[in-house]
Each structure stands twice: as C-alpha cells, then as structure tokens.
ROVO-469609 format. One record per residue (C-alpha): residue in one letter; x, y, z. Coordinates in steps of 0.001 Angstrom, whole numbers, padded with zeros to 6 digits, always signed. Example, Ala and Ser with C-alpha at 12.3 -4.5 7.8 and 13.67 -1.06 7.14 Angstrom:
2
A+012300-004500+007800/S+013670-001060+007140/
! end
This chain:
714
X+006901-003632-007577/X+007472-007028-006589/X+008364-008894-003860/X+012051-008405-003472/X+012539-011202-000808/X+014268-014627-000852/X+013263-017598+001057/X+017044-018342+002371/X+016401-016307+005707/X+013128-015630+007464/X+013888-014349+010914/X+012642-016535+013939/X+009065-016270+014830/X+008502-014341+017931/X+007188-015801+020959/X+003731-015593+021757/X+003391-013050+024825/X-000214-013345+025083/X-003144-014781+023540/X-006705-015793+022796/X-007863-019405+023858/X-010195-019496+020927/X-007659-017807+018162/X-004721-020125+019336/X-006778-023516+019945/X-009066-023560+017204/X-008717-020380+014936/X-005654-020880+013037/X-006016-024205+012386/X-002730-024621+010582/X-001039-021066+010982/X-001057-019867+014201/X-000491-015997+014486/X+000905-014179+018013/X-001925-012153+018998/X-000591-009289+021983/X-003458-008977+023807/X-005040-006227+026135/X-008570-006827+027600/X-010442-003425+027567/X-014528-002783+027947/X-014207+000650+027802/X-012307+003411+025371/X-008919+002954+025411/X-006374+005905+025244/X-004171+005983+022125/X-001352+004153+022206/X-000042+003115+019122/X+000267+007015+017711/X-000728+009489+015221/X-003262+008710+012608/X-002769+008875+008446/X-005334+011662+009182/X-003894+013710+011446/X-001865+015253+009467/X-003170+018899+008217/X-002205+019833+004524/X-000716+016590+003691/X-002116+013578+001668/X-005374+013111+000237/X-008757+014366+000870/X-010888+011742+001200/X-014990+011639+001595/X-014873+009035+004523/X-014513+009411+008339/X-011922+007246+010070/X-012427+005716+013337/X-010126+003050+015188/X-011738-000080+016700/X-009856-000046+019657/X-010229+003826+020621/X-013793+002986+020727/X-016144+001147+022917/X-015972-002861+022900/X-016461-005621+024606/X-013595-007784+022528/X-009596-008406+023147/X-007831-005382+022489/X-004645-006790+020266/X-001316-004670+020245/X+000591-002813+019993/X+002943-004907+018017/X+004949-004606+014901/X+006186-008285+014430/X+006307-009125+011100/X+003905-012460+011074/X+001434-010747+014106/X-002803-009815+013940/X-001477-006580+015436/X+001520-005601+013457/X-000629-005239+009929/X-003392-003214+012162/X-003679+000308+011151/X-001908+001700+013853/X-000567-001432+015033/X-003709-002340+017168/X-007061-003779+016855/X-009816-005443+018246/X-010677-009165+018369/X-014171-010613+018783/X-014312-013951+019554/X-017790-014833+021737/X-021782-014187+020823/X-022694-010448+021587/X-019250-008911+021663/X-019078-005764+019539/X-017427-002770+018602/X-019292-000153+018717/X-018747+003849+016839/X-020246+007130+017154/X-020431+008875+014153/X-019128+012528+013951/X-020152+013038+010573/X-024110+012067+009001/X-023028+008349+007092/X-025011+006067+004758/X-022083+003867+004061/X-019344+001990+005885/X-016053+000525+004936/X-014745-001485+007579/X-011008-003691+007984/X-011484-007109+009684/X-009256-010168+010146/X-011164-013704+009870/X-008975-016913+010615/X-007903-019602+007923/X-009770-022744+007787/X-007020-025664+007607/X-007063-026073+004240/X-005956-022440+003235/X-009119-021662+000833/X-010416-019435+003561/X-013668-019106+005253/X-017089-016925+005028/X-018853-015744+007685/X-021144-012523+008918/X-021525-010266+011424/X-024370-008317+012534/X-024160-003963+011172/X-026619-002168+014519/X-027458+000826+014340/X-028684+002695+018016/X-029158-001283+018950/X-031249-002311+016102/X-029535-004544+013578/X-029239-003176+009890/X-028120-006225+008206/X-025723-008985+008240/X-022699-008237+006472/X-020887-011113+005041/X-016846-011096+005550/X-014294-013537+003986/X-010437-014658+004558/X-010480-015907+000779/X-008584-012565+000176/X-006218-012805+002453/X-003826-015219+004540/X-000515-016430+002176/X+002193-018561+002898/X+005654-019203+002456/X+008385-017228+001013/X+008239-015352-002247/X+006148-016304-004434/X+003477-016540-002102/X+001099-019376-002244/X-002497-020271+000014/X-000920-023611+001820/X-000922-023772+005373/X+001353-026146+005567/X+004130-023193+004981/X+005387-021028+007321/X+005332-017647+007077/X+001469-016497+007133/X+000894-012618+006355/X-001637-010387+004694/X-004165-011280+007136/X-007044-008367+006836/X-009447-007765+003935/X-012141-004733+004103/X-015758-004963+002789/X-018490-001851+002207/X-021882-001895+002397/X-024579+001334+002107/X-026881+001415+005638/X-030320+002228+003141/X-030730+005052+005308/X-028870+008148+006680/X-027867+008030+010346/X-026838+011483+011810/X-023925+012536+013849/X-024296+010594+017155/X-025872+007739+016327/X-024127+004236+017605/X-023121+001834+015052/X-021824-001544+016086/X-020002-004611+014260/X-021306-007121+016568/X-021052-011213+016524/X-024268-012950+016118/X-022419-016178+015945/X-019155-018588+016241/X-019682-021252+014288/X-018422-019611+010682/X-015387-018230+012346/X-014682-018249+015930/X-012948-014682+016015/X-013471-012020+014032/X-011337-009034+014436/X-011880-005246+013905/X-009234-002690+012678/X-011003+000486+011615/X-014235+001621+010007/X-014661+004371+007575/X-017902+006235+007621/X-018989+007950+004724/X-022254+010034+003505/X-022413+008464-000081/X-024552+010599-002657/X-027431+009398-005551/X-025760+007390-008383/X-024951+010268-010457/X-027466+010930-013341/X-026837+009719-017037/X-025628+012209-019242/X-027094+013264-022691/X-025336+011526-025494/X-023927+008762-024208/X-023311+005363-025371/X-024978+002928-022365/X-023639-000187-022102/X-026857-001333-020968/X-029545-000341-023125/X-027355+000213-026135/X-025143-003457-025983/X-026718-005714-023799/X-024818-005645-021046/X-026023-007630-018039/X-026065-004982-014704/X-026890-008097-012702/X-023171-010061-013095/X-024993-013053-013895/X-023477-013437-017376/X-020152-012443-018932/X-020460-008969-020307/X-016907-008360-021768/X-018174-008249-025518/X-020513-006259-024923/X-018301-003534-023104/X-016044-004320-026141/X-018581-003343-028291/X-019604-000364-026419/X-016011+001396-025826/X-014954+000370-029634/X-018120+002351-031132/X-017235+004976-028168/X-013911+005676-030208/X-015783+005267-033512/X-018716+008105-033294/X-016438+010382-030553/X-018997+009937-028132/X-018890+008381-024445/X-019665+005133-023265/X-022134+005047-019995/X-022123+002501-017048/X-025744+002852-014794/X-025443+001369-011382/X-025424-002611-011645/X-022613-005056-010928/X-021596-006420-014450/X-019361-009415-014966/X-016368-009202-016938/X-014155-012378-018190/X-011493-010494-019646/X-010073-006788-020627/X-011689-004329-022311/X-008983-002503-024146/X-009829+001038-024290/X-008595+003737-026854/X-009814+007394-027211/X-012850+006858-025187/X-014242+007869-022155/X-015514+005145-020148/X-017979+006507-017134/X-020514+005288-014386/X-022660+006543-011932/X-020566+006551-008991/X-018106+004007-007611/X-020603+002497-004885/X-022977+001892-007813/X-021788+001376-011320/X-019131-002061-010295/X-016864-004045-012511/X-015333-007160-011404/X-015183-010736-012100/X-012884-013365-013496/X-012999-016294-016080/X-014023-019297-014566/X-011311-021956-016070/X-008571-019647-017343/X-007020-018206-014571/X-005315-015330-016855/X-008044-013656-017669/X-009795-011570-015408/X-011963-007964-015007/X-009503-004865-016036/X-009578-001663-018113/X-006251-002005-020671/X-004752+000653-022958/X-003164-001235-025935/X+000275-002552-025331/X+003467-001018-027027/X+005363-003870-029037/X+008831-004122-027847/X+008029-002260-024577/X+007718-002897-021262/X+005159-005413-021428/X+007041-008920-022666/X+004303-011265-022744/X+001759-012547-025408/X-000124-009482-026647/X-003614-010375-028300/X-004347-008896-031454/X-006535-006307-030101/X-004137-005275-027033/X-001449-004042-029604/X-000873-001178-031572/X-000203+001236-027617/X-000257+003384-026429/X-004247+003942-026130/X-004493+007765-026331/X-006953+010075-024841/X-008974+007574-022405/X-010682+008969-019715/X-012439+006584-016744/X-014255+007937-014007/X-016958+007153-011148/X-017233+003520-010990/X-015422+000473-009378/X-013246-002596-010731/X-013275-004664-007871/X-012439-008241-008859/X-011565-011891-007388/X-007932-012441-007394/X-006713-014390-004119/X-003258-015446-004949/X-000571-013387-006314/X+001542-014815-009868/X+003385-012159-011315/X+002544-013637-014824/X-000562-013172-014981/X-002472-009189-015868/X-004907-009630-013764/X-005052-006075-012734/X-007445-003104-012651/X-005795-001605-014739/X-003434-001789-017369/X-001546-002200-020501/X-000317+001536-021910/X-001789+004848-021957/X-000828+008455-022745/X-002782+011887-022639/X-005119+009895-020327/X-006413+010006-017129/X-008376+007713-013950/X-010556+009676-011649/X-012983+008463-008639/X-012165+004674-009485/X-012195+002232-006509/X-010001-000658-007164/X-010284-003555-005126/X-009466-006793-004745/X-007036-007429-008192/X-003140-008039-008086/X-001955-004516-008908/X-004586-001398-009208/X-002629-000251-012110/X+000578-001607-013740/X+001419+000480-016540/X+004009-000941-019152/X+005174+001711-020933/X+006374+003973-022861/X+003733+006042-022657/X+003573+009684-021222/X+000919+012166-019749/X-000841+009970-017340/X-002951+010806-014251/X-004253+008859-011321/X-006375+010960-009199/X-009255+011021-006328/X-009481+007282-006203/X-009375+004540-003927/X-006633+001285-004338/X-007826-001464-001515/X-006142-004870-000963/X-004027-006010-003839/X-002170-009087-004060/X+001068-006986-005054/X+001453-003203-005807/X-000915-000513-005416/X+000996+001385-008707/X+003619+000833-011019/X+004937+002966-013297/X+007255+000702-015546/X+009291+001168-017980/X+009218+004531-019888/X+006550+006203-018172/X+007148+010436-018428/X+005154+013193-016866/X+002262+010851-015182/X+001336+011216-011572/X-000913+010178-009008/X-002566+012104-006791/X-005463+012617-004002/X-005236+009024-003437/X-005864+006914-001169/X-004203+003488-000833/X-004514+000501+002335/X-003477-003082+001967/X-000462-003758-000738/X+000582-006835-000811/X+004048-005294-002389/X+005384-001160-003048/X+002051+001027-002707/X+003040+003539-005079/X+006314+002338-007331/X+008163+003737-010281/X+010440+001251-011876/X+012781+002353-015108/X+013628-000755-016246/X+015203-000540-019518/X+013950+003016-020632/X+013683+006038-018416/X+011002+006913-016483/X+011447+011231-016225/X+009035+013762-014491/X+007006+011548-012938/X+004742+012823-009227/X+003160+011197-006197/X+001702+014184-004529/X-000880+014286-001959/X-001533+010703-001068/X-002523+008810+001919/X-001166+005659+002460/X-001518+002883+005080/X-000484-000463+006171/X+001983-001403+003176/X+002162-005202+003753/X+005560-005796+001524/X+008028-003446+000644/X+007740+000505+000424/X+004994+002877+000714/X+006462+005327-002009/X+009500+004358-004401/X+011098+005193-007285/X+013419+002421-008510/X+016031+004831-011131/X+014290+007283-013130/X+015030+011431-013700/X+013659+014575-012362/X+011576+012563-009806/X+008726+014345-007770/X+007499+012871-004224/X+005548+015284-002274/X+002849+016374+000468/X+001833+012242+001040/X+001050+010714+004269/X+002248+007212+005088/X+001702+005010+008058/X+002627+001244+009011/X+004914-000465+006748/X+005363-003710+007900/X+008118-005547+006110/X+011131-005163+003655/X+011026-001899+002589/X+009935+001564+003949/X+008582+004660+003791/X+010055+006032+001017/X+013111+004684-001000/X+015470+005877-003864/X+017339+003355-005085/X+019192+002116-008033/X+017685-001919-007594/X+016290-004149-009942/X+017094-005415-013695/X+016947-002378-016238/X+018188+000552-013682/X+021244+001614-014516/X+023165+004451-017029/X+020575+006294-018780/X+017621+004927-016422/X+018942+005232-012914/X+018514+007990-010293/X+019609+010932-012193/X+018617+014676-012318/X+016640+016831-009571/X+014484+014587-007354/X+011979+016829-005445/X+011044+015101-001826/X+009366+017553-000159/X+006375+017881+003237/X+005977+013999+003635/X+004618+012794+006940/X+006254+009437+007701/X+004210+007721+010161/X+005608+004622+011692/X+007895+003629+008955/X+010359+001130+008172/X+010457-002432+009642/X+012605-005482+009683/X+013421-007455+006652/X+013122-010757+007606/X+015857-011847+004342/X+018136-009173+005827/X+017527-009619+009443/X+018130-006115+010625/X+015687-003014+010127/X+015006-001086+007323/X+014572+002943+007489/X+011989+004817+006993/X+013845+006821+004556/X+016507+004520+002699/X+018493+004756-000473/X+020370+001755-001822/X+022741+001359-005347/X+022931-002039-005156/X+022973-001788-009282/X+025456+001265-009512/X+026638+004197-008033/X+024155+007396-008058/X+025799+009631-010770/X+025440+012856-008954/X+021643+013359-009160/X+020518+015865-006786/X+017943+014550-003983/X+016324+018041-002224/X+014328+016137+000776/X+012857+018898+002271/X+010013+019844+004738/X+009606+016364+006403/X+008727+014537+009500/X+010080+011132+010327/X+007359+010621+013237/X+008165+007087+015118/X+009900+004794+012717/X+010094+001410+013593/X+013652+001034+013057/X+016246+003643+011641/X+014603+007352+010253/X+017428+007532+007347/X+019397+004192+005499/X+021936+003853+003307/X+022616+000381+001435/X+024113-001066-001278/X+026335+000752-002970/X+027890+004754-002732/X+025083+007295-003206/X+025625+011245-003883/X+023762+014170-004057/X+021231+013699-001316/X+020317+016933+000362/X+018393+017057+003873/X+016829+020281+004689/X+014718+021129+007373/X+013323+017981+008685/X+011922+016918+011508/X+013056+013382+012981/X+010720+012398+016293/X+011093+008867+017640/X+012966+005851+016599/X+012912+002148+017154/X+017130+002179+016853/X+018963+004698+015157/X+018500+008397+013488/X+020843+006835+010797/X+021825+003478+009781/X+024799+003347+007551/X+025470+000678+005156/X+027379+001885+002507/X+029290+005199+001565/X+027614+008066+000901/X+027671+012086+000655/X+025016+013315+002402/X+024252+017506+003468/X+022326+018059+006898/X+020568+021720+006888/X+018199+022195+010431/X+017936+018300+011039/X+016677+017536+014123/X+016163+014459+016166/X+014782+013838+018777/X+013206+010391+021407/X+016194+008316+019113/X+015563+004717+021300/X+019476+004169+021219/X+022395+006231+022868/X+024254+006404+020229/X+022089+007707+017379/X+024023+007266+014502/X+024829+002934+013584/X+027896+003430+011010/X+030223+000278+009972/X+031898+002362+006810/X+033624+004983+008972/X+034542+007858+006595/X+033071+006543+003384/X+029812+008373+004826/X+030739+012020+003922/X+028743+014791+006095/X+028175+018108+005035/X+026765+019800+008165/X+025100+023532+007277/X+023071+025110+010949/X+020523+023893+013040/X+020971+020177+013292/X+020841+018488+016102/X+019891+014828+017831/X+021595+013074+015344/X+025171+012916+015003/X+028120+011623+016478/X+031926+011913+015822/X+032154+008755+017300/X+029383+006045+015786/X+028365+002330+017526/X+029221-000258+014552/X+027997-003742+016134/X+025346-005796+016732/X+021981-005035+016135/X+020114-004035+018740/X+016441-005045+019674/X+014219-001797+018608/X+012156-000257+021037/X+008778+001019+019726/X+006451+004145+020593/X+008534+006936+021210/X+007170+008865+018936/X+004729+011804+019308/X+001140+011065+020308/X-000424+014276+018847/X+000335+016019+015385/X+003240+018189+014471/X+002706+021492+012956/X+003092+021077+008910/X+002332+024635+008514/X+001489+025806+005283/X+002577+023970+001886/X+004886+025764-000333/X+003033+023724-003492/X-000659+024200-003781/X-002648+021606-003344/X-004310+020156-006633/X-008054+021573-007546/X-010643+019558-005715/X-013274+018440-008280/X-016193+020179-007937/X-019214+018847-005319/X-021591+016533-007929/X-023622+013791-006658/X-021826+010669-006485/X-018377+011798-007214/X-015195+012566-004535/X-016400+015227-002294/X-014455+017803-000065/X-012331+017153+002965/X-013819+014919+005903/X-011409+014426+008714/X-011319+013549+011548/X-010470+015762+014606/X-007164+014794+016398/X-007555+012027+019143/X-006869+013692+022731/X+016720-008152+017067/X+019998-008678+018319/X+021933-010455+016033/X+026643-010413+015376/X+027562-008104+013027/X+028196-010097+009502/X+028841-009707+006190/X+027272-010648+003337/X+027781-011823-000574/X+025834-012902-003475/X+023995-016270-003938/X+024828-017785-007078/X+021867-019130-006985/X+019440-019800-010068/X+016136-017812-009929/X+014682-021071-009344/X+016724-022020-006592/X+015980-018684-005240/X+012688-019104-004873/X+011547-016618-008264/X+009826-017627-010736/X+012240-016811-014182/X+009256-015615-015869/X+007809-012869-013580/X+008361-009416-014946/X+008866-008265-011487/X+012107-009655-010255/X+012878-010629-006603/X+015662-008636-004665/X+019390-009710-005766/X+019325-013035-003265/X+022302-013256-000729/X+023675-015835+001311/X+025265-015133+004741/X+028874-015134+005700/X+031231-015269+008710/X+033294-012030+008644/X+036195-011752+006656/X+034972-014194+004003/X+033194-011775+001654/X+033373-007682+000763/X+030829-005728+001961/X+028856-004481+005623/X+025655-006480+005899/
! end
C-alpha cells in the first residue's frame, strides 16, 4: 500500500542518549541517526524479546537458521533497545544490533545447523551526498577468511516526508538496513565459528550487524526434459552483461505457443524491461542460482519484472503497451529462481516491481524478490492467485498488494523483512476484493505502515502469521475502511476470519498523528463498517509498542474477540478513538504499562459486549487525556504456548534439490502530548506532499486544532 503519511507533522526527534564518536562525527555526514548504545564483549542476554521464530505452529517454514548479532559474541557497540522512529536500533530485528566501527571488530556465530550460505542484515552510513556508499567486510570461517563480501547503503537511507527522496539535506532519514547473500563454496558443520569482521574503515567507518541467516543451500536443480532454455534455445546472456529481455520474450511467447516450459540454468541475466507472461511456466534452477534483475540504463520506468497482461479499464490506470494488454494472463506458473533488481528510490508511478500486471489460475513458488519497489502489485480483476514458499526482501514500498478486484488469491509460507510500506496489503479500490488469505507468514521489521492489512474487501482470511517490529504508522494488523475506492460494495463486509496470529512487538507511533498506533487497529475513516462480522480468534498480542487493540476513524461493528491473549503494552490494552461495538470472550491482559488500561475519549459510543473469562483489560471508569510516554519491554521473554492449530498447515513441497526445504528453526533463546482534536486539510494533493498521479494515495491529510474548533477525538 502506500505511504499514508503527510509531511504537516513529524514528531520531534529524540534526543541522543548515547552514541558512537565515529557514527556521530563522521558517519552520517548529513543525517545523523541516535544510536542507544551498550558496550558488550561477550553474549548478551536477550533483551529486546521473543523472536519471529519462536513461535511453534505459526508462520512460515523457512530453510534458513536465524541468529541475532547481539546475542552472540562481538567485540562492537551493542545498539538498543530502542523503538524511536528515526533510530539504528528501532528498525533492528528485535530492536537491537551491533555496530562495528574499528579494524578487527567482529561478530562472530556458531552455527547449529550444517550452512553453505548466509544472508546477513547490516546498516552502512550515508555519504553526504545521499547516493550511498560501498564497502566490504571480511566472511571467517574458524578464523580463516572466506571472502570479502561487498555491502552497500545505495538501497537504503531516504529522506523527507512522503514521497521519499535520497537528499540529505531533509530531515527525516529511515530505512536504514539492506541484507546481502553470498554461498561459503564449502559446507561448514554445526559448530563451526563464522564471523562478519572489519578489515577496514576507510569505505565506511561503521558497519553495523542485525542478524544472519544460515542456510544449507542444495545443487542448482537439474534441467528438465522438454523444456524451452532460455539459454541455449534464445540467446540469452547468463552473464548480465547484455540486455536479455527479447530474448526471454521470445522464449516465454513460444512457451505459450508449443505448451511447453520455458527453462532458466543458473546465470545472472539482465533484463531492461517486463517479460509479460501468459499460459507459461517460467522455471530456474533454484533461487541462489538462476537470478533476474536489472534495470534500463536511461529510462527509469523500465526495469526487471515478470507481468501478467493488464486488464483495460481495471485497476491498473496507466499507459499499457501493446503487448501488456488483453489480462488477465491465465495459467502462469514461476518457480525456483530470483528477481532481484536495482531500484533505490521509491515513485509510485513507476512498475518497477517483481512482479506484476494481472493474473488468474496462476501461481509464484520459491521466488526471492529483492531489491524492487513492490514484490508483487497485482492490478486486478483477476482471481485464483497464489504466492507461496518465497522470500520478499527490502522493497522500496509494499511487500504485496492485492488491488482492485482480486478474489480467492492468497499468500502463504512466506517470508517477508524490510517494507518500505504495508508487508502484505489488500486494497479494494473500486471493485471488491472477496476470499482472499494470508496464512502462515513470517514477517519482520515493517518499516512504514502495517505488517498485514486489508483495506475493504469481503469474506477476508488472516491466519497462523507471525509478525514482529513495526516501526511506524501502521501496525500489526489493520481492518479498515481507508483509501479512495473502499466504500459500499468494496468495504469491509462479510465474515473476516483472524485467527492464531502472533503479534510480536507491534504498533508504533505515527509521527503525522503523534500518538501510538495499536497493534491491532480498525479505522472507517471512509464509512461506517456495515455489520461485517470480524471473528479474531486464537491470538497473542505479545509486547506492543503502544496500544494491543485501536479504534479510529469512524464507528465500526461486528468485531468479535475470542480467546486472546494480550501480554505487555507500551500504554494501553485499548485505545479508543471512535465508536464502536466490540464482544470480549476470555480476553486477557496482562504487564499493561499504564494503570488505567483502557484510553477512551468517546465514553459510551464504544459498546462492550463482555461474554466469561476476560480480564486485565477493562475499566468502568477509562483515563481520556494526554498521551502518555510508552514504556517498552514488558512483554514476555520466552514463547507462549500456541498449542495446536485448528487449520492445517498447507502441504510442504516435497524435499528436491534446490527448492524450499522443511522446517529449520531455531531453538528458543534461554510522548506526552494535550489532548486535541483534529479536522481535514483542504489541502491539494500537492500541497500535501502526494504526488496526484500515484495510484497509491497518501492517508486523508489533517491539520491540527485547539479543542472545540473541529468534530472529532484526535
């Protein structure tokens, strides 16, 4: 989805409580960034909280091994915990990490698990002109150095307010981490010590470590028999040194033509443009060997992606090419490779996506998508849709979007870090989105906006995900009836299944807003909800960073909370904003960081239906007032019990070389502001800071007022 932030408000920064010499003197240049610091030399204990993978039976299974930088041996500045919007630490899985800033420090991990491969999330500085700067640091494996691994802050580091841009000279800098991969050329067993080291200062002077994931990585998987190769067949280039979009052209257009499929072998091809796919399947030999990416080098439009044909008149308004119309595409399949590509700015004009354009009867599987403004952004209508077993790494914006008409798609046993807007979104603008899932998918740091949201839509399905770290306007997961197109026929309407979610460390402050989103929060800014029914069932609300449930924006019905589990809270158990009708059924709270758990300025506009075994949460007599400062970490340090899930978990794929194996976890680690109200800007887009011609609007824009000189609780 996109940004929905103004630039009329950002909150003041916060002060800087500790720091590095070298990151405040000389690394930041023209941004400077409060780093909370903590010197360690030795393991720390956890203190940010539970892991994404802690969780048994919920989200996705994955084929990597996560390990923290700062539960594990270093020598660096232990940064955090934090969750200020505009800190290194607050975007930090976890909300801590480690920063490197002299010759020789490391961080060194043991692996649990035999790995060939590492992904790891680092934070490099800006240079002072905002184009970002390249650097390496030293992979050692038992002491002996592997390779040098080269790191860049070209993807990362944006200024301003909405729409972003790469000048310094702004305030507001964010999106500060990137993550790279490389394979080790060998396999080192359980045990064995691998360290991210510095072998020098003079590309960046700090270099700071979030997480690695370890992974065993199989052989490219082998070519099949009667395949099309892109290669061999079409002259593709598996080096990237030349342009190779005709020639996938060529290659998925005769794919359609004789009914057979088209093969990528392990190379890194170049692509200047979409290939627009249709009734072909499009395969490689794995995603760590058979890579897509690129972008044209003077039209800044046109970039690597995989595009069903557009519908005309449908949710796509731009210029469609010839050869992009005539959508849906129908009966596309692509699996085992990668599309990782060379966006670094964010305009909502442009596709420059992994995927895209319109597809029905279709599906993605074991794609790694990397590096491009949205993985997937699919204008509809189109129906019958599946994401599944891949991987969506820092994007400029959204991780998904199902817009506009999109019916009986899902995504599922997928893993998604690094949004730069809504990880997983549904938006029904115009024409109803109905019986669409996100089931089973991990999720963390969302830099912008919500981990999981459907903006309208009918007979909605969010289950058994895992979300962690949201760090700014928006939350963990949101119903709401927002943004142009969602209203009547396309808003929040029928049975909306919400069922075993682990929220981890959701919700945060909007800096527009000024006060704290929830980690659960409905809003109708657009209309009322027409008596939908919203079952929310079988969830834990584990340490949110503000409120665990929110209500905004307009009256909201039908919202049904049954058996779940609320366990630390930055403020409140509930912040209410607008009326509502709301049942509680075995709702309990607990470690709520305020008093008075429930915050509620509408008095009895917020209707409670109270069935047994609730308790920690309400109040007959709610604090309305200022907002207090949140307090953080109250929240349980080691995993609830999920126990079994009611809905079976989707069929793992079966074990093949190269493609998404089993389960590999890891084992369990031992603003004070006056109340005020608020009222629309009449503000043009342009004065608001949006451009008029993105097709993902901003959120309505409003202006702040002294009390009693607008309608409405802000």
């Amino acid at each position: 989805m996109a940004d929905h932030t103004t630039p009329h408000h950002r909150p003041p920064r916060p002060r800087v409580r500790a720091g590095l010499a070298a990151l405040a003197a000389t690394a930041l240049a023209a941004a400077s960034v409060t780093v909370v610091a903590l010197t360690s030399t030795a393991t720390p204990a956890r203190a940010a909280g539970l892991s994404p993978f802690d969780i048994p039976g919920r989200g996705a299974t994955v084929p990597f091994v996560e390990h923290e930088a700062e539960e594990v041996a270093h020598t660096g500045t232990r940064i955090g915990p934090d969750r200020h919007y505009g800190t290194l630490p607050s975007e930090a899985s976890g909300r801590e990490a480690v920063t490197l800033d002299a010759v020789g420090e490391y961080v060194e991990f043991t692996l649990t698990a035999p790995a060939n491969a590492v992904t790891f999330r680092y934070s490099l500085p800006d240079n002072a002109a905002g184009t970002g700067r390249d650097a390496s640091i030293d992979l050692r494996a038992n002491g002996a150095l592997v390779k040098a691994v080269p790191v860049t802050s070209r993807y990362g580091w944006y200024y301003g307010g909405y729409p972003f841009n790469n000048n310094p000279g702004d305030t507001n800098p964010h999106h500060f981490y990137d993550e790279t991969r490389t394979l080790f050329g060998t396999t080192y067993p359980a045990g064995t010590k691998i360290r991210l080291q510095v072998s020098s200062t003079a590309q960046s002077p700090t270099f700071t470590v979030d997480l690695a994931d370890f992974e065993l990585v199989g052989a490219p998987i082998a070519k099949p028999a009667g395949v099309l190769d892109v290669v061999t067949d079409f002259g593709a280039d598996p080096t990237g040194a030349t342009d190779s979009t005709a020639k996938f052209q060529a290659a998925v257009d005769a794919g359609k033509a004789q009914g057979r499929a088209v093969w990528i072998p392990a190379g890194t091809f170049t692509l200047w443009d979409h290939v627009v796919v249709d009734g072909v399947t499009l395969r490689g030999a794995g995603p760590w060997y058979s890579v897509l990416g690129g972008r044209h080098p003077t039209d800044r439009k046109r970039a690597a992606g995989i595009y069903g044909k557009y519908v005309p008149g449908g949710g796509y308004s731009g210029e469609i090419r010839p050869h992009e119309a005539g959508g849906p595409s129908r009966n596309v399949t692509l699996r085992d490779f990668a599309i990782i590509g060379d966006i670094r700015e964010r305009v909502d004009e442009d596709q420059v996506n992994a995927i895209g354009g319109a597809m029905s009867n279709s599906v993605v599987d074991n794609v790694w998508m990397q590096h491009t403004k949205v993985g997937a952004w699919m204008d509809g209508p189109m129906d019958n849709f599946t994401i599944r077993n891949s991987r969506i790494l820092d994007q400029t914006a959204d991780g998904v979007n199902f817009h506009w008409g999109v019916t009986n798609s899902t995504v599922t046993n997928t893993f998604v870090r690094n949004t730069g807007d809504d990880a997983l979104a549904m938006w029904a603008q115009t024409v109803p989105n109905v019986n669409n899932s996100f089931t089973f998918n991990t999720i963390g740091v969302t830099i912008l906006a919500n981990h999981l949201v459907s903006y309208g839509g009918r007979d909605i399905k969010i289950t058994d995900n895992v979300t962690a770290d949201s760090v700014t306007n928006g939350g963990g997961i949101h119903v709401a009836n927002r943004y142009p197109g969602v209203q009547g026929p396309t808003a929040v309407l029928g049975t909306w299944t919400i069922a075993r979610n682990t929220l981890i460390r959701n919700g945060n402050s909007d800096y527009n807003w000024r006060f704290g989103v929830g980690a659960i929060w409905f809003s109708a800014l657009n209309e009322a909800f027409q008596n939908p029914t919203i079952n929310i069932t079988d969830t834990d609300i584990l340490d949110s960073s503000y409120a665990a449930l929110h209500w905004i924006e307009g009256q909201t019905n039908g919202i049904n909370l049954n058996n779940v589990r609320i366990d630390g809270a930055g403020t409140y158990a509930l912040q209410v904003q607008a009326a509502s009708q709301v049942s509680f059924t075995n709702v309990r709270a607990t470690r709520i960081a305020q008093a008075n758990p429930m915050h509620n300025c509408v008095g009895s506009g917020f209707q409670i239906t109270q069935g047994a075994g609730n308790s920690g949460w309400y109040t007959a007599t709610p604090y309305c007032g200022p907002w207090p400062e949140p307090q953080w970490g109250t929240g349980p340090t080691t995993p609830p019990t999920t126990g079994n899930p009611t809905t079976p978990r989707p069929p793992r794929p079966r074990r093949r070389t190269g493609t998404w194996p089993g389960a590999v976890r890891s084992p369990p680690p031992a603003a004070t502001r006056p109340t005020c109200r608020r009222t629309r800007s009449t503000a043009t887009p342009a004065a608001t800071g949006r451009a008029p011609t993105t097709p993902s609007p901003s959120r309505s824009p409003w202006t702040w007022a002294r009390p009693g000189t607008s309608t409405g609780w802000c």
